[in-house]
N, C-alpha and C positions, 0 to 999 in steps of 0.2 A: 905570062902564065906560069906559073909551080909545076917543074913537074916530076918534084921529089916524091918519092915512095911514102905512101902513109907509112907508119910505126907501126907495126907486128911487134904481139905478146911476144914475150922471150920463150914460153914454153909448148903453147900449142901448136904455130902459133897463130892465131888470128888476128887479122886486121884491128887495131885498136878503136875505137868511138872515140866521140870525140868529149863525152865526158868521163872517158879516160887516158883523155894529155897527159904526156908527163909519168905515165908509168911502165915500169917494164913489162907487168902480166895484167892479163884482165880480167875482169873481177869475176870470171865462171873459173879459171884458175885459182885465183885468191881462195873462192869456197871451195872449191875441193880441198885444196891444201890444208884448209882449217878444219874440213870435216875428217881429213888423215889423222892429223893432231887430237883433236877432239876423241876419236877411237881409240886412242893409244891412253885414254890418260885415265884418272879415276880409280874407287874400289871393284867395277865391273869393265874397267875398262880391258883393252887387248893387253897390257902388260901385266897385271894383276893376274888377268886368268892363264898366260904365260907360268906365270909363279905357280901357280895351281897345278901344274904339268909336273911337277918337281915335287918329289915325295921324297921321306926320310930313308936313308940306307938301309935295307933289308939282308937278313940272315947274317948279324952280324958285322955287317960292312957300316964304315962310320961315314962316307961318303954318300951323295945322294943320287938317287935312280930318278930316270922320267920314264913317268907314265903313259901306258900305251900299247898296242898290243904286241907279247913279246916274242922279238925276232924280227921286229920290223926296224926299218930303218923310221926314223923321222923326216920330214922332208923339212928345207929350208935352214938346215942347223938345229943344233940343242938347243933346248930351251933356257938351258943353263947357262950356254953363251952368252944368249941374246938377252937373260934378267941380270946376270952378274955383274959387275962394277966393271966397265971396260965394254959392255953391250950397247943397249939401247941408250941407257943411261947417258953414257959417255959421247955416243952420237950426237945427243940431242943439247946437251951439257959444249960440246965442241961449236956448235950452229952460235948456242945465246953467247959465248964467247965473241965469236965471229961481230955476231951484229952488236954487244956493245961495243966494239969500235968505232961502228958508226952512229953509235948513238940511241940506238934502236933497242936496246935490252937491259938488264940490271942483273949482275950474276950473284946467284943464289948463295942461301946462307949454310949447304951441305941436310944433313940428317941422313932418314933411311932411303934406302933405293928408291921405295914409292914415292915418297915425298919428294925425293929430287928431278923423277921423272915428271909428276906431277907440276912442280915447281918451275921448271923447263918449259914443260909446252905451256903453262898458263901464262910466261912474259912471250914465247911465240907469238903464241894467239894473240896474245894485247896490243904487239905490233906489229904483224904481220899487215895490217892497210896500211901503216909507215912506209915497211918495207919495203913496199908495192913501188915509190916511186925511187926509192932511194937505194937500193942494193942490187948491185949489179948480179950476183949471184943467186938472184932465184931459182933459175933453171936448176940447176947442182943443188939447192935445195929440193925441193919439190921431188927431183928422182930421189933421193936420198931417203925423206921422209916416206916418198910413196913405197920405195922395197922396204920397209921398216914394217909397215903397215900391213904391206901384202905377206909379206915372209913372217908376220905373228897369224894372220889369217889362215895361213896354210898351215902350219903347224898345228893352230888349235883345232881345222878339221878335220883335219889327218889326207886330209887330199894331195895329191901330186901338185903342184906346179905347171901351170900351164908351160908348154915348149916356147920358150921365144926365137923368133927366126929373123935374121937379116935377112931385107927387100931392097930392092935396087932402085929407085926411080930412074926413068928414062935420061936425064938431066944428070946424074950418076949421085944425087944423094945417097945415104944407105940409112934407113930406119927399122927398128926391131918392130916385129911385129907379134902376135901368138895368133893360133885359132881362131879365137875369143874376140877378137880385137873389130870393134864395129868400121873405125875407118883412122884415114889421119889426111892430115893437110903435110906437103912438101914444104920443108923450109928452105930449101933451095929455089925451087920455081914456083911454089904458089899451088900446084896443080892438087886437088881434092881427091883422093880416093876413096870410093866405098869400099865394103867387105869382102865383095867377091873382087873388084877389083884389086886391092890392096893381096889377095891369096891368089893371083891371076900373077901379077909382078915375081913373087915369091917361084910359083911355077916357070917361065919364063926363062929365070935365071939359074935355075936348076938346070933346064935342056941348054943353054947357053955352055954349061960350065962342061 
């Protein structure tokens, strides 16, 4: 009798199927990931309208102003960070590096910002179900992509950032969690948490401390 552990997604993680042998994440992972990507890319995409945040210097000033209501802080960074050469770009540009070592990506021919964001996620996307069984660093992916995604969302609504809080599991895992956050699975022990449980943990470890 076997009685090795099935294989667990690298990122959720849940238990894999079994017509997903052989891969690190599963394929409700895979599409999210590609729906991040997917948001990020384009003339209407989250980086474009980023760009749109960034207006020409005013009263004389040759450098440029983001838009917004004035005295406010933006949340998540400037926008100017996150479009400039060294931003998003460069994140994303560092990932398709990464994966053509393994085979998995084809590095781009340069041009303008959009174009190279663009250019980026569209060999992602392309292999990203390669990836799936062949790169061990999805997890580090996946976070990576996802604050990319979420910290241009924020910015472009002008919303706060949800609070993220470390949660204890009884088992002594520790997972961030926000408000917001509907539930998660322990990757230490397996154990499921819903909502109020997962913000019950968080409680808990407050009166502990």
């Amino acid at each position: 009798m076997n009685d090795a552990p099935s294989p667990r997604c690298v990122i959720c993680p849940r238990q894999l199927l079994d017509h997903e042998t052989g891969r690190y994440i599963c394929l409700p992972c895979e599409h999210r990931i590609d729906q991040d990507l997917r948001k990020l890319a384009g003339p209407a995409g989250l980086y474009a309208r980023l760009c749109l945040r960034i207006q020409p210097g005013r009263g004389g000033s040759d450098g440029p102003v983001v838009s917004g209501t004035p005295g406010r802080q933006l949340p998540g960074g400037e926008p100017l960070n996150l479009t400039a050469n060294g931003g998003i770009v460069s994140d994303l540009e560092t990932w398709v590096r990464d994966w053509a070592t393994y085979g998995l990506a084809t590095i781009g021919t340069g041009g303008r910002l959009q174009h190279r964001v663009d250019q980026a996620i569209t060999t992602l996307r392309l292999n990203l179900p390669h990836a799936a069984s062949r790169h061990p660093a999805l997890d580090d992916f996946s976070k990576e992509v996802y604050k990319i995604r979420a910290q241009a969302e924020t910015i472009i609504s002008g919303e706060r950032a949800p609070r993220r809080i470390p949660v204890t599991c009884p088992c002594g895992t520790v997972r961030t969690v926000t408000l917001d956050t509907d539930g998660f699975q322990c990757s230490g022990c397996g154990t499921e948490y819903g909502h109020s449980e997962a913000l019950r943990l968080t409680v808990a470890e407050r009166r502990a401390a």
